[in-house]
RODREN-607887 format. One record per residue (C-alpha): residue number from 0; x, y, z; residue in three letters. Coordinates in pm, whole numbers, padded with zeros to 5 digits. Layout:
<sites>
SITE rodo      X      Y      Z balum
SITE  NUM      X      Y      Z   ALA
...
</sites>
This chain:
<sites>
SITE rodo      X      Y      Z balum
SITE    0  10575  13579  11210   UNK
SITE    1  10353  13331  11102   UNK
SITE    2  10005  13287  11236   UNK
SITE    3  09904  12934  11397   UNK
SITE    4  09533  12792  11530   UNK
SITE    5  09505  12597  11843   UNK
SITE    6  09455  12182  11783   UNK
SITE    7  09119  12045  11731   UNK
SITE    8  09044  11733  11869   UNK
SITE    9  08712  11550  11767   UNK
SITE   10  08517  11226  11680   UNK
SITE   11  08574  11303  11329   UNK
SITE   12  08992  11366  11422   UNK
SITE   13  08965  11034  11646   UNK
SITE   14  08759  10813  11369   UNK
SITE   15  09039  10915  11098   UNK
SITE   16  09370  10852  11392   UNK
SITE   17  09216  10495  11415   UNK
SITE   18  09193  10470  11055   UNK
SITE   19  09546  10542  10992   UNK
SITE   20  09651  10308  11253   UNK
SITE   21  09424  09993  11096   UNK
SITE   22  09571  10078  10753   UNK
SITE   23  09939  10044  10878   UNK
SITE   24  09861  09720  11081   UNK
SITE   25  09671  09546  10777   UNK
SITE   26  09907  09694  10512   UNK
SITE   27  10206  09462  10729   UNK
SITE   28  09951  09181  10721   UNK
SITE   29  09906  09188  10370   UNK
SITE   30  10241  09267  10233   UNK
SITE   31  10435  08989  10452   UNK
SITE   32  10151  08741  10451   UNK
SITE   33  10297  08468  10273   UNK
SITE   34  10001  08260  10209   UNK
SITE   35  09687  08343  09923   UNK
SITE   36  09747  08514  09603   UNK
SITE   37  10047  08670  09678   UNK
SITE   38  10042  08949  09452   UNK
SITE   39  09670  09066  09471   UNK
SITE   40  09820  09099  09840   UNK
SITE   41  10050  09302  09783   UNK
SITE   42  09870  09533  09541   UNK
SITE   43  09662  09584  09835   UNK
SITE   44  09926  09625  10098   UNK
SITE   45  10044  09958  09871   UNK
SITE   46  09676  10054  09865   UNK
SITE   47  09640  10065  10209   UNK
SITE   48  09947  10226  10277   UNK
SITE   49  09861  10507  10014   UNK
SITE   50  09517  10518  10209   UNK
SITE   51  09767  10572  10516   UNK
SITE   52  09924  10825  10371   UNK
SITE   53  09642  11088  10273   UNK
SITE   54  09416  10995  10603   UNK
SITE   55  09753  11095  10791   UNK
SITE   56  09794  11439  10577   UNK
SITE   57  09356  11480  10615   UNK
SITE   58  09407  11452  10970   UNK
SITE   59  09724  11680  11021   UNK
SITE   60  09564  11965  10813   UNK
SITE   61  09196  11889  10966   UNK
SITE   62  09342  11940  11342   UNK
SITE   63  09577  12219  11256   UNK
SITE   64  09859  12000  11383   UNK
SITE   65  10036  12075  10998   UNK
SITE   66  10125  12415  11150   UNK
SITE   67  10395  12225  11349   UNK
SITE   68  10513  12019  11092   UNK
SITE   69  10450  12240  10784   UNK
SITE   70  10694  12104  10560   UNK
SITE   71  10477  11817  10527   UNK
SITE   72  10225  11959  10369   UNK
SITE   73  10075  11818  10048   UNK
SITE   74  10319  11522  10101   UNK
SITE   75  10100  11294  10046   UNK
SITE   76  09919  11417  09760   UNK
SITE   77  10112  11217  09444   UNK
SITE   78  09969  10911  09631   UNK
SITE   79  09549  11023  09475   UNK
SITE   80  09740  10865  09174   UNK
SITE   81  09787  10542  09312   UNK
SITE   82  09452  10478  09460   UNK
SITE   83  09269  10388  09162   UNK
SITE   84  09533  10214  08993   UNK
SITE   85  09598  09980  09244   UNK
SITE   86  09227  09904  09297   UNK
SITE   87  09195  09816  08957   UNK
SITE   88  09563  09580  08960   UNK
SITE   89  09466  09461  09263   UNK
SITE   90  09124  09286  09118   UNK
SITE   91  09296  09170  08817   UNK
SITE   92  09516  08999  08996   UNK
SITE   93  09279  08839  09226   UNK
SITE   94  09111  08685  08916   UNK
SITE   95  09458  08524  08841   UNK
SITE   96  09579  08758  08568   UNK
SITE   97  09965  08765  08555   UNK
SITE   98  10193  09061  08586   UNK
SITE   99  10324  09233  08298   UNK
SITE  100  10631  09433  08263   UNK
SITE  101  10326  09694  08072   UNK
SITE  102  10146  09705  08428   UNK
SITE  103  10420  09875  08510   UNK
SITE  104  10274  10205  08328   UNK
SITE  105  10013  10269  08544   UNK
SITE  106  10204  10384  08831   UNK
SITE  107  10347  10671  08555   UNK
SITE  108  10087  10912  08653   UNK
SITE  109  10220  10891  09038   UNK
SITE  110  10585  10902  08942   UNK
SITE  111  10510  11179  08709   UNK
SITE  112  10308  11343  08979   UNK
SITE  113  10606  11308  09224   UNK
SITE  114  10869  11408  09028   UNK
SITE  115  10653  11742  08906   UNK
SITE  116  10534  11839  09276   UNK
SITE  117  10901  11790  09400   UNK
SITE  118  11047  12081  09167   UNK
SITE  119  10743  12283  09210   UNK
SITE  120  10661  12278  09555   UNK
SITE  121  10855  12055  09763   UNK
SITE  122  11180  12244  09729   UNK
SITE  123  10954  12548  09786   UNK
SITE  124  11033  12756  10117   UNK
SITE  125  10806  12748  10446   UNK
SITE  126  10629  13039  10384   UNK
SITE  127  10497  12920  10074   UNK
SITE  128  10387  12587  10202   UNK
SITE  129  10218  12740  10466   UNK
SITE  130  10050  13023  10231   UNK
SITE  131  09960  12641  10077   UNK
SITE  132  09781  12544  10381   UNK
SITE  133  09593  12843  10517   UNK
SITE  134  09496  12862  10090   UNK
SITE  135  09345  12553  10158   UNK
SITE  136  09204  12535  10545   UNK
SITE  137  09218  12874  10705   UNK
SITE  138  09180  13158  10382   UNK
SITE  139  08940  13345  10605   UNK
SITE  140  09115  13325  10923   UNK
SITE  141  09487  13381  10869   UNK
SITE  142  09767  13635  10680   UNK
SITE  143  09925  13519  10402   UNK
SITE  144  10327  13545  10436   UNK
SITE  145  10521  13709  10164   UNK
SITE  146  10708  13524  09919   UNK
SITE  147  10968  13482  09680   UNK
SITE  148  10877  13267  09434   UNK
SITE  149  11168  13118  09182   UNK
SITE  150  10860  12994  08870   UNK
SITE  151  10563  13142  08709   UNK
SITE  152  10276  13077  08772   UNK
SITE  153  10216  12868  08476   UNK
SITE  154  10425  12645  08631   UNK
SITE  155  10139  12502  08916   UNK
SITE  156  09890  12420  08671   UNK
SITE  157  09868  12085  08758   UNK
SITE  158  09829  12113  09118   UNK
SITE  159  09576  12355  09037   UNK
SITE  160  09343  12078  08872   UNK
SITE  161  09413  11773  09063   UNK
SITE  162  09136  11722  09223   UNK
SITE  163  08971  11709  08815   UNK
SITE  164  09276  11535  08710   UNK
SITE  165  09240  11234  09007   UNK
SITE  166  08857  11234  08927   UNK
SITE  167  08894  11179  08549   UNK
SITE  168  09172  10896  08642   UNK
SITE  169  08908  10755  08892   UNK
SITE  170  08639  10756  08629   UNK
SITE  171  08841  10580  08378   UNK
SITE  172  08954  10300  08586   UNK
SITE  173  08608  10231  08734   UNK
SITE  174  08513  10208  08363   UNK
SITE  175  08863  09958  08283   UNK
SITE  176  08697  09774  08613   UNK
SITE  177  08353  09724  08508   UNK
SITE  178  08453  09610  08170   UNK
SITE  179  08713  09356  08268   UNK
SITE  180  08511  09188  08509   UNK
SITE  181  08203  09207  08204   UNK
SITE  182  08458  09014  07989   UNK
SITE  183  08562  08786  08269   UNK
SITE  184  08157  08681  08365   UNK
SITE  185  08115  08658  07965   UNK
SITE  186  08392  08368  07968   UNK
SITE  187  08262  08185  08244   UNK
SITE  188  07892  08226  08091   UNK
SITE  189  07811  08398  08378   UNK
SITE  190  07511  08681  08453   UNK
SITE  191  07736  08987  08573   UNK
SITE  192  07529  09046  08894   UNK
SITE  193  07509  08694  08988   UNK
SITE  194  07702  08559  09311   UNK
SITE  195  07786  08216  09147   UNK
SITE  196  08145  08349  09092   UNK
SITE  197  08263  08445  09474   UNK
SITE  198  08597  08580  09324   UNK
SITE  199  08367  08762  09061   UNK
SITE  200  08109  08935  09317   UNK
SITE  201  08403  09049  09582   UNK
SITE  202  08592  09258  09236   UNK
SITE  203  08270  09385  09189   UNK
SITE  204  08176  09499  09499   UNK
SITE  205  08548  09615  09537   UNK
SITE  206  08407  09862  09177   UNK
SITE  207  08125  09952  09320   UNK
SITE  208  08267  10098  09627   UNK
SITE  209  08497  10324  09376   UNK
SITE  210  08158  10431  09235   UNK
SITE  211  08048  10541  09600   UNK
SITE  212  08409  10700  09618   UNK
SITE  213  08364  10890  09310   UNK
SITE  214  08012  11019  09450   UNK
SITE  215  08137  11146  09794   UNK
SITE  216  08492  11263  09649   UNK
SITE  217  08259  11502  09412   UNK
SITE  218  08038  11610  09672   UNK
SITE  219  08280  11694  09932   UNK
SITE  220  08431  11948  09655   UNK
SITE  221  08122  12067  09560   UNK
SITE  222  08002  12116  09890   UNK
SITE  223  08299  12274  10087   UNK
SITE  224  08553  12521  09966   UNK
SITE  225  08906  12419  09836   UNK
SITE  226  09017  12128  10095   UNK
SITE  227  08766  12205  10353   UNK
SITE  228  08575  11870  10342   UNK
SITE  229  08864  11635  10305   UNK
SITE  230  08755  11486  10617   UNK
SITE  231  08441  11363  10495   UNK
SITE  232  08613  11161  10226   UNK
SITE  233  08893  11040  10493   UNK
SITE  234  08573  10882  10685   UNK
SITE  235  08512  10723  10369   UNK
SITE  236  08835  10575  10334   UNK
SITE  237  08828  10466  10714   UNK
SITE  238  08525  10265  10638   UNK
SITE  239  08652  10048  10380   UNK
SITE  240  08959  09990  10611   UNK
SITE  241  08714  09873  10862   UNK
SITE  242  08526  09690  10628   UNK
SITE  243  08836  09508  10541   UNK
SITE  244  08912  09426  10873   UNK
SITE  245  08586  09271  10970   UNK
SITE  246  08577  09070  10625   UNK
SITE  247  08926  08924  10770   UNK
SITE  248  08830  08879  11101   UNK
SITE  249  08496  08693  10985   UNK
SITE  250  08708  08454  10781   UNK
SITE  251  08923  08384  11061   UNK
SITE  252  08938  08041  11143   UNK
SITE  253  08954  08163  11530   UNK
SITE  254  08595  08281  11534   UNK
SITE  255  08483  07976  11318   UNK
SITE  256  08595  07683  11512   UNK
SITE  257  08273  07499  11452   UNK
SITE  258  08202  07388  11134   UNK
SITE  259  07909  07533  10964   UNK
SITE  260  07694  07235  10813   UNK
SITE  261  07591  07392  10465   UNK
SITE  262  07366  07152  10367   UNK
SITE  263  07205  07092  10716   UNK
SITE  264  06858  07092  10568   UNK
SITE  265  06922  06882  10244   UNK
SITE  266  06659  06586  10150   UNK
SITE  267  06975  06422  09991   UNK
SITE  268  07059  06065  10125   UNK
SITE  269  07374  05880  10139   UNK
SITE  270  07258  05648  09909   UNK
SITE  271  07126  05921  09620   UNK
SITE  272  07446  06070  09651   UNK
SITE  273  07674  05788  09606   UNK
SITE  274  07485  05657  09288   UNK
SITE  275  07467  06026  09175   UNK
SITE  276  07830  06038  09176   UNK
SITE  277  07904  05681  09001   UNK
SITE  278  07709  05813  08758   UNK
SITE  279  07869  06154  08741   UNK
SITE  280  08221  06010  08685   UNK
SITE  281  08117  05751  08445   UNK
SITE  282  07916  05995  08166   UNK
SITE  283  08215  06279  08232   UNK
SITE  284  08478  06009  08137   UNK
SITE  285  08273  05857  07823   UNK
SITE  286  08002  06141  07691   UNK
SITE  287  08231  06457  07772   UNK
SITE  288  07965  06617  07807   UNK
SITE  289  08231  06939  07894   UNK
SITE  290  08351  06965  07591   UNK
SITE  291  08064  07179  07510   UNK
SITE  292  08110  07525  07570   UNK
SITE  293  07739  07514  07679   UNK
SITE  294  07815  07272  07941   UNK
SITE  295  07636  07414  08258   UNK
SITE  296  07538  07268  08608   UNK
SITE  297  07164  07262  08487   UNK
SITE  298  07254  07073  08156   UNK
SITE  299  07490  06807  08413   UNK
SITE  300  07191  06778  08634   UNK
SITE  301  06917  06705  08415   UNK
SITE  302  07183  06476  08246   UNK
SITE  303  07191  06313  08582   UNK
SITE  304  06851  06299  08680   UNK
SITE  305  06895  06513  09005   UNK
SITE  306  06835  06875  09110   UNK
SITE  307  07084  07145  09054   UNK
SITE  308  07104  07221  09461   UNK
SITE  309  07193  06844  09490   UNK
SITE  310  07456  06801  09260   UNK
SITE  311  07596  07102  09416   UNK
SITE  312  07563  06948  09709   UNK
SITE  313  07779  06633  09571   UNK
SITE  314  08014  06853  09446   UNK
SITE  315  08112  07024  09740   UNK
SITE  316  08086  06758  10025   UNK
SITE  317  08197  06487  09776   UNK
SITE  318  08466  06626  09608   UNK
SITE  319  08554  06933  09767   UNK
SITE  320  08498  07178  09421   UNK
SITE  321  08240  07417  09260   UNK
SITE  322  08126  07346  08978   UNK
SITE  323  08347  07593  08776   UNK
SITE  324  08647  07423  08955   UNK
SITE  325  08480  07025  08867   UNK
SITE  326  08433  07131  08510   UNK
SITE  327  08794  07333  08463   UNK
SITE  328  08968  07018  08593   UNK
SITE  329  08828  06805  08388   UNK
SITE  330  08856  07067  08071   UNK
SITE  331  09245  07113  08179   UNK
SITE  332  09307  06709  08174   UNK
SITE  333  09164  06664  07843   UNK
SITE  334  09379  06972  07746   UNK
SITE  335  09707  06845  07884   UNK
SITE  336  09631  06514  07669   UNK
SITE  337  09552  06712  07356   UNK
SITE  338  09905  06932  07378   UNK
SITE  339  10137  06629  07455   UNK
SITE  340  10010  06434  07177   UNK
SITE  341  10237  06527  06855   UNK
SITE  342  09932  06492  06640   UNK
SITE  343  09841  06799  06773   UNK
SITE  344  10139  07023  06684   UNK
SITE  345  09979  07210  06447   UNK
SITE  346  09670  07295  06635   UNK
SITE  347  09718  07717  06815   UNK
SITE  348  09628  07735  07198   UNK
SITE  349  09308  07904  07097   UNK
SITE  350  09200  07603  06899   UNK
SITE  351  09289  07409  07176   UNK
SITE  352  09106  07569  07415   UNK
SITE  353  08829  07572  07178   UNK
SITE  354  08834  07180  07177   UNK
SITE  355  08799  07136  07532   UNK
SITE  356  08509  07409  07600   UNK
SITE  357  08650  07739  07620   UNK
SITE  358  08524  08065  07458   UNK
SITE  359  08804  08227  07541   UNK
SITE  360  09145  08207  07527   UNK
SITE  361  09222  08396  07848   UNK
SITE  362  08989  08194  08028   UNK
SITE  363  09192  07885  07902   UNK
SITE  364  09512  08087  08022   UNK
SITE  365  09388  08144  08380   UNK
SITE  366  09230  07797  08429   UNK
SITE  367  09507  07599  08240   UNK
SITE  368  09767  07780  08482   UNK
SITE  369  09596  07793  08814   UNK
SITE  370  09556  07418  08808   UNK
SITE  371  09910  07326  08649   UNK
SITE  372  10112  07612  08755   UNK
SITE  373  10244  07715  08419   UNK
SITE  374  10017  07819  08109   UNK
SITE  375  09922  07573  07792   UNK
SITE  376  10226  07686  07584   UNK
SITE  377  10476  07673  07855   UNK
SITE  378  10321  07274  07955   UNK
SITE  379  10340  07246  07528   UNK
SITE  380  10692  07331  07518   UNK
SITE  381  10777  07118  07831   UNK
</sites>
């Protein structure tokens, strides 16, 4: 007869419950929000959910409930493939990158993953999943059951060295992270640890925290014995659900029914600002001064004989735009006007976008299409 341990209830079993149950409830939010970027939300929808799913096999093994349901365990394991993945689709989306049918490829590792675990263990009989548990959680405590088992041992290789095999995947996409968002900060001629790019400094911070994750992942195995500190990463995971949560809840329009005056301090008058921006519209529709690829807020407010924080200032109440967003829309006019005019048939889209102040031709891509909807050889071909 098998063996079984009495439940353990604590703060660490309560934080995790409450994690799970935040992960579910923003995981609806995201996926059937119908309002943002879409598919960055639902990206992280399946990211939370996958978070649901290992907190919720964490907390079944950690509180010995899994002898009651043992079937169940390692269920969620194929899902470690997906975290990473999804972190990393998740922030190129956010920066406005399309889907591609090749995206597709880096859920392979998780299908794979399923697929393998289902012939080797899933189909396996009770007494081997729970020799699987008390391997993993009670070694010292409990009997092994005997077993029959139908492959060799070769055969659980893999399971053997996934914890390496989900740390090497982590590593890699931290590094695919770091570099994309490089690339991206080189194209708007940006410092990479600068703020001036909002959408920019949350991705990063989003990489960072997969740093942290790759420190306390490693030094919960290093630290306890097989699966014995799983819990400590589950907190882990519980605070970035939280952290989520309070980053939505803080942007809530509920708790911010006042409007926050961000230039309550400014020296500008009406009167500077309404000759700042006469001028400001006149020299970008003769001197095109964005054409340049240097073209920078500095360069427009020296041009304009004001300080940086002002014309920001003019910008924003005035217009309603950052500068990136003032400087694409003009750059995506003159664009449009350069592609419909037949002289220009010849010219490629890179050449284009080299014309109107882009470095890059991705840049151009994401700009072009977040202000028209469609990208600079779809509007050419229209």
């Amino acid at each position: 007869m098998p063996q079984t341990l009495p439940i353990k209830i604590d703060i660490y079993a309560l934080f995790i419950f409450l994690g799970v149950v935040q992960a579910i409830f923003l995981a609806y939010f995201f996926v059937f929000n119908k309002q943002g970027n879409l598919l960055a939300n639902r990206y992280l929808g399946a990211l939370l959910v996958s978070f649901a799913a290992a907190l919720t096999e964490i907390l079944l093994c950690y509180t010995n409930y899994m002898f009651w349901v043992i079937w169940l365990i390692d269920f969620a394991e194929p899902t470690n493939f997906l975290f990473a993945p999804l972190i990393y689709l998740y922030h190129r989306s956010f920066l406005q990158k399309p889907f591609k049918k090749i995206d597709l490829l880096h859920f392979f590792p998780f299908i794979f993953y399923t697929i393998y675990k289902t012939i080797t263990f899933y189909v396996a009989s009770l007494p081997a999943k729970y020799n699987a548990y008390i391997g993993s959680y009670h070694r010292a405590e409990l009997v092994r059951l005997p077993e029959n088992g139908y492959l060799p041992n070769s055969a659980y290789i893999l399971s053997n060295y996934v914890n390496e095999l989900m740390l090497v995947q982590m590593c890699i996409y931290v590094a695919l992270g770091f570099w994309m968002l490089k690339k991206e900060a080189d194209n708007e001629q940006l410092s990479f640890w600068l703020n001036k790019n909002s959408d920019l400094a949350w991705c990063r911070k989003g990489t960072l925290y997969s740093v942290v994750a790759i420190v306390v992942f490693v030094s919960a195995k290093l630290l306890f014995e097989n699966d014995l500190g799983d819990h400590f990463i589950a907190i882990y995971i519980t605070l970035i659900i939280y952290g989520i949560s309070f980053i939505l809840i803080n942007k809530s329009t509920f708790f911010n029914q006042k409007p926050i005056k961000k230039y309550e301090k400014s020296s500008l008058t009406d009167e500077i600002q309404e000759n700042t921006l006469e001028k400001l519209q006149t020299l970008m529709k003769t001197a095109k001064p964005f054409l340049s690829s240097n073209f920078s807020l500095p360069l427009l407010a020296q041009k304009l004989a004001v300080s940086q924080h002002h014309l920001s200032q003019i910008l924003n109440e005035s217009l309603g735009q950052s500068f990136f967003e003032f400087t694409a829309q003009y750059r995506i006019e003159e664009a449009k006007d350069l592609l419909k005019n037949s002289a220009n048939a010849h010219l490629k889209i890179e050449e284009i976008a080299e014309k109107v102040g882009y470095n890059s031709k991705s840049a151009f891509n994401t700009a072009f299409k977040k202000i028209t909807g469609m990208t600079p050889s779809e509007y050419k071909a229209s």
